[in-house]
C-alpha positions in Angstrom: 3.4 -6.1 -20.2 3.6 -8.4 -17.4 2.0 -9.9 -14.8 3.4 -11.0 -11.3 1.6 -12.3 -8.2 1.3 -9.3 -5.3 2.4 -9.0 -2.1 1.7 -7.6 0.8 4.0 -4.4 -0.3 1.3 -3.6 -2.8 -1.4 -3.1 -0.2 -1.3 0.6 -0.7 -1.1 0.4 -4.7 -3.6 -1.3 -4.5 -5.8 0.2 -2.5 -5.7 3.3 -4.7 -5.9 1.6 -8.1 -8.9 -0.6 -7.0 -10.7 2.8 -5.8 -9.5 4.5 -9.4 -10.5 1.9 -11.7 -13.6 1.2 -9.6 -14.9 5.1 -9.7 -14.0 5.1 -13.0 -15.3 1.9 -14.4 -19.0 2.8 -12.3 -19.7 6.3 -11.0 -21.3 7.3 -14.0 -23.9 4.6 -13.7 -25.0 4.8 -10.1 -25.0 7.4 -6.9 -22.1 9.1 -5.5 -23.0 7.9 -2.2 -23.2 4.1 -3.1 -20.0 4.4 -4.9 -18.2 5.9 -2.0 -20.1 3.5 0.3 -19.0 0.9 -1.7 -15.1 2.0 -1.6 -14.9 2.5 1.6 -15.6 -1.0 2.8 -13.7 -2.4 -0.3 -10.3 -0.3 -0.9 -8.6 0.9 2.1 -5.2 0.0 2.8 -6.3 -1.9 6.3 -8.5 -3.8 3.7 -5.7 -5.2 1.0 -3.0 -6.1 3.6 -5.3 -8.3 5.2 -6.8 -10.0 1.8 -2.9 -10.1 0.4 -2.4 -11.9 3.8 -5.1 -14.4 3.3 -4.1 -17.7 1.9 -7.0 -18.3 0.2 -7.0 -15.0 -1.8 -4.6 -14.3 -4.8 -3.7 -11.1 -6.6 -2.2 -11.0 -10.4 -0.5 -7.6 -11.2 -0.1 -6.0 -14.6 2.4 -4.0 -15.2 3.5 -1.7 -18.0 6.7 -1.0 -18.1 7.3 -1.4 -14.1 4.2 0.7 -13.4 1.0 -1.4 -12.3 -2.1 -0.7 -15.0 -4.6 -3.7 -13.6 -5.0 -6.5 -11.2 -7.3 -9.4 -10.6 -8.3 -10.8 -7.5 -9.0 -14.5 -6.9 -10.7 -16.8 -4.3 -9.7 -19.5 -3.9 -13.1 -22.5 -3.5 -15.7 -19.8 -3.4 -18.4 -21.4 -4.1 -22.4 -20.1 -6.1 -24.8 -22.5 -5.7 -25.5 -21.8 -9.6 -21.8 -23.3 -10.6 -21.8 -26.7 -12.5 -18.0 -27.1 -11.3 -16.9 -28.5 -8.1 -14.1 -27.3 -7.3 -14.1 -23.7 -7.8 -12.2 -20.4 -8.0 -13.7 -17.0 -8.3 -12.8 -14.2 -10.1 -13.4 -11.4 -7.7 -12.1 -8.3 -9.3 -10.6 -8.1 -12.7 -9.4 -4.3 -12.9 -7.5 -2.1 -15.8 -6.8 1.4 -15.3 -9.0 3.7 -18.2 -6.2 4.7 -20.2 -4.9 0.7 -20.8 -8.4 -0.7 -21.7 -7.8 -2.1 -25.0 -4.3 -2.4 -24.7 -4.2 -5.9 -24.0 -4.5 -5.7 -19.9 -7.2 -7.8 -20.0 -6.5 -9.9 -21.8 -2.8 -10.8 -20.0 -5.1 -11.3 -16.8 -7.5 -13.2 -18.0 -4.7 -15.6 -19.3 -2.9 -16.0 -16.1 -6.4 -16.5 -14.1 -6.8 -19.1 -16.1 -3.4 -20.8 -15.6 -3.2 -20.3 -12.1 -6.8 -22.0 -12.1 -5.2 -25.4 -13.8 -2.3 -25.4 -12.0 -3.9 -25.1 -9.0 -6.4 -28.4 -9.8 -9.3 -26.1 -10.1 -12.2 -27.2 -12.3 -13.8 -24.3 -13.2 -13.3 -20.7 -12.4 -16.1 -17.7 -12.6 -16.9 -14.7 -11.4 -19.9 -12.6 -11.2 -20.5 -9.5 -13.6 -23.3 -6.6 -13.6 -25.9 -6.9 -16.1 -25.6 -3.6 -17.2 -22.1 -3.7 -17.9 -22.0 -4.8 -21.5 -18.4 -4.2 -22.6 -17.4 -6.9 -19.9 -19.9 -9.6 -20.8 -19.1 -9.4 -23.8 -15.4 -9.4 -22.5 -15.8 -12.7 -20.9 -18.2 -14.4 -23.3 -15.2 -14.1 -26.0 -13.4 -16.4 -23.2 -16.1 -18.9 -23.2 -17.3 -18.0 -20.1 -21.3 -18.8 -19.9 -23.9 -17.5 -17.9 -24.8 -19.4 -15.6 -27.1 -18.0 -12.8 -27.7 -14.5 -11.5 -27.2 -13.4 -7.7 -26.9 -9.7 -6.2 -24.3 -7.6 -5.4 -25.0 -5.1 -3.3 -23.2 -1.7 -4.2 -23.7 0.9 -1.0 -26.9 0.1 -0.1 -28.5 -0.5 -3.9 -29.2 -4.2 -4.2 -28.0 -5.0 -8.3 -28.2 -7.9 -10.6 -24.9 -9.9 -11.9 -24.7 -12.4 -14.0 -22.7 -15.3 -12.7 -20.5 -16.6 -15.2 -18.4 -19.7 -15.4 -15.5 -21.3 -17.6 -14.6 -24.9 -17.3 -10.8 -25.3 -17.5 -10.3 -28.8 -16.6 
């Protein structure tokens, strides 16, 4: 596996393995019409080429033998008034297709979040997770992230509850 940086050639790919890992990841969970609410302002093409283009957004790629299988999303100094760093970058998305979960996506990501964090002078990194989803607390507690705060994320128009979760890596 490895993981490179995208571009803005990967808009497309992008666009329809956000929307698959998303469905996949929450559909069972909440309404069909706040998940496709939800996708369509997040996952269109339009949508990616613009955040590839942005300077202070970042996308890691994993790939499996040439064929992407997960992605990550960083912002760069996105700030939660519940972070204890000061100079901060967020873990926005953090994506693995179904059938690779468990097969050390992850894990490769979360490793080269972390490295691009420190190169880049950053003091802490975090991102904010949805209480009910277990598997990735858990996930990000074995990383030493800590909780933090709360604030919501609203999926359609269903106002939820994440955890806000932050690592120090200075």
């Amino acid at each position: 596996m490895k993981v490179r940086y995208g571009n803005t050639s990967d808009a497309m790919m992008l666009s329809e393995l956000g929307a698959k890992t998303f469905h996949d990841t929450f559909a069972k969970d909440n309404t069909p019409e706040n998940i496709n609410l939800y996708m369509k302002k997040s996952f269109s093409r339009e949508i990616q080429l613009d955040e590839l283009s942005r300077p202070d957004i970042m996308f890691l790629i994993a790939e499996w033998e040439d064929e992407p299988v997960g992605y990550a999303k960083l912002k760069m100094n996105s700030p939660d008034e519940a972070l204890k760093g000061t100079k901060v970058m967020e873990i926005e998305r953090i994506y693995a297709s179904q059938e690779f979960i468990g097969r050390g996506v992850g894990k490769e990501l979360m490793k080269a979040c972390i490295n691009e964090a420190r190169q880049r002078g950053f003091d802490s990194i975090w991102l904010g997770v949805w209480e009910m989803n277990q598997r990735a607390i858990d996930f990000y507690a074995k990383w030493g992230f800590q909780e933090v705060g709360t604030h919501i994320f609203m999926l359609g128009d269903d106002p939820q509850r994440d955890f806000v979760m932050e690592l120090n890596v200075a």
